[in-house]
C-alpha positions, 0 to 999 in steps of 0.5 A: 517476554511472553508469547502474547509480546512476541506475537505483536512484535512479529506483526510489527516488524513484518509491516514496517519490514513490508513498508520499507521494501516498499520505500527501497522500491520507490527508490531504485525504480525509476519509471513513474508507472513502475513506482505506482506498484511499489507506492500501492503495494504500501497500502495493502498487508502492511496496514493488515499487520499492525491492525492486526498487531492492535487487535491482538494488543486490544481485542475487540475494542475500539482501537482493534475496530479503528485500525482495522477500519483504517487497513479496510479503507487503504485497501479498498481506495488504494486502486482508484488512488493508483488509477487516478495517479497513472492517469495524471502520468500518462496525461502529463508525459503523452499530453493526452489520456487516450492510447497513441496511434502507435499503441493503437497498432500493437 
């Protein structure tokens, strides 16, 4: 096995290890806003290592540039995902989107 193998290896391992962190997270929290962190926490170094995994298997060719465009994407649409999920939370569970009268007070 040579080092070029292991470097991959490392970085493959160190993204599903992120994702499945991520997934014990969305398991053991309860409250929807909590799980909103794990489920976007998901979507930013974990892609980051497996394009990084393809750029070190295939250079700078067409896959390398794919999936470091895809890991781009995630990162960069991630906070309007998370936005637009918690405000469905909110609407669904207080009935409207604007602060409460109580929240108004703090």
């Amino acid at each position: 096995m040579s080092v070029h193998d292991l470097v991959i290896d490392a970085l493959v391992i160190a993204a599903v290890a992120g994702e499945l962190l991520c997934c014990l997270g969305l398991v053991v929290v309860r409250d929807v806003f909590d799980r909103i962190h794990f489920a976007m926490a998901s979507t930013t170094l974990p892609p980051f290592l497996i394009a990084a995994a393809v750029l070190v298997e295939e250079d700078w060719s067409q896959p390398g540039i794919n999936a470091l465009l895809i890991a781009a994407v995630l990162f960069l649409v991630n906070p309007m995902v998370a936005h637009a999920t918690a405000r469905a939370a909110r609407a669904r569970r207080f009935g409207q989107i604007e602060a409460t009268e109580v929240e108004k007070r703090r």
